[in-house]
C-alpha positions as CSV (number, residue, x, y, z in Angstrom):
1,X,-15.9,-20.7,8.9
2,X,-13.2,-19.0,6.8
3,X,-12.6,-15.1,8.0
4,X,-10.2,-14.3,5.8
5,X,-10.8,-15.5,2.4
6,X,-10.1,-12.8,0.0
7,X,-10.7,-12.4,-4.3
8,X,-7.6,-12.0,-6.2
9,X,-8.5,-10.4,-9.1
10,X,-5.4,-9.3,-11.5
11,X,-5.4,-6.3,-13.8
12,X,-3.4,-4.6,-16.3
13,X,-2.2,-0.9,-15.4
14,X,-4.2,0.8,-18.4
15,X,-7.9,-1.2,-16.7
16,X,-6.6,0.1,-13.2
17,X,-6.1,3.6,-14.3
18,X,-9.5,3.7,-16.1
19,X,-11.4,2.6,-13.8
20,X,-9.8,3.0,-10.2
21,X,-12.7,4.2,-8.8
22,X,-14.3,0.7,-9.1
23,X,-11.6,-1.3,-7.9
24,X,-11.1,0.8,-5.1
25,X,-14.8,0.0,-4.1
26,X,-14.4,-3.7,-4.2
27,X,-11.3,-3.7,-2.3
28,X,-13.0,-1.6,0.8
29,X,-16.2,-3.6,0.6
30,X,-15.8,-6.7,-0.9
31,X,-12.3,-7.8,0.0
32,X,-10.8,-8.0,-2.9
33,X,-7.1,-8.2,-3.5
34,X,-6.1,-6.6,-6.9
35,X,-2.7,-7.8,-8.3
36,X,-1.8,-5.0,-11.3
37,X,0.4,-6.1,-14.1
38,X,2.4,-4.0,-16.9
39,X,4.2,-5.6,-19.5
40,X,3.2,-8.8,-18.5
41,X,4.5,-8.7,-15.3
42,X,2.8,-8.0,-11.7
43,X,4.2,-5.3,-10.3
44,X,2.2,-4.5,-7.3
45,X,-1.1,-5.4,-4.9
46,X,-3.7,-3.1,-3.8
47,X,-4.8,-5.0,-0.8
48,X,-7.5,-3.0,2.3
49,X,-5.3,-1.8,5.3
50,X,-7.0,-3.1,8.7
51,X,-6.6,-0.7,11.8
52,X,-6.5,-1.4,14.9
53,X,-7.5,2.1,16.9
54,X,-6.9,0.4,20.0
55,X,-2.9,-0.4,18.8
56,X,-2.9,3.5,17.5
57,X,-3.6,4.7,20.3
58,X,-1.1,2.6,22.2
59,X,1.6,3.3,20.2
60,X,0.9,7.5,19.9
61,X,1.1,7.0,24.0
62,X,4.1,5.6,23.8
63,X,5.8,8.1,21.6
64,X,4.2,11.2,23.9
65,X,5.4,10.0,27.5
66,X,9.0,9.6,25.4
67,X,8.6,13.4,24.3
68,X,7.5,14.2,27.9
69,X,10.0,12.6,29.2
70,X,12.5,14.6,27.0
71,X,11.2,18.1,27.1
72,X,10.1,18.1,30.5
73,X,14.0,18.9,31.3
74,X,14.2,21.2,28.2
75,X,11.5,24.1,28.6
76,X,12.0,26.5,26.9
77,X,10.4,29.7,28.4
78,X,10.2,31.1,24.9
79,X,8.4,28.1,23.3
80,X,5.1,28.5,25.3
81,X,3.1,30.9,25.9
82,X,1.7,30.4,29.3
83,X,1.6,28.4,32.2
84,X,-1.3,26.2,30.9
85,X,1.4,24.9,28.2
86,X,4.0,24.9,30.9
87,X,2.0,22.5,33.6
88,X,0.8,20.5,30.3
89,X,4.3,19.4,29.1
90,X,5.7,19.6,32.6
91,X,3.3,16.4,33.4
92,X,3.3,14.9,31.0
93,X,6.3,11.9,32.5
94,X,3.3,11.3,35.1
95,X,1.4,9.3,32.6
């Protein structure tokens, strides 16, 4: 029913640095959000990052047909050093 229910759970600083270790753990497996406080104030969240490979890998695709693109005019003989790197950058546009 609810996917994305999280724990808040809000520490001091002095607690998070002794015992990190544990925190960490319930933030990777039990989705917890930590909220840290020093001085009475929160001053950051520790919060799990959620990848997506499949937008990773997009975006790295992306960014290599632009580099293609770019060095495919620019080859620089003394760069490489063979025609295996030479064929490999040089088709690399053809994505």
């Amino acid at each position: 029913m609810y996917n994305d229910v999280h724990m808040n759970t809000l520490v001091s600083i002095s607690n998070l640095r002794k015992k990190i270790f544990k925190y960490a753990d319930l933030v990777e497996k039990e989705d917890y959000e930590i909220e840290v406080e020093r001085n009475g104030k929160r001053i950051f969240k520790i919060v799990k990052v959620e990848e997506n490979p499949e937008d990773l890998a997009k975006e790295a695709l992306k960014v290599a047909r632009r580099l293609g693109g770019t060095w495919k005019k620019d080859i620089d003989d003394k760069f490489f050093r063979g025609k295996k790197e030479k064929d490999y950058f040089s088709n690399l546009e053809n994505w």
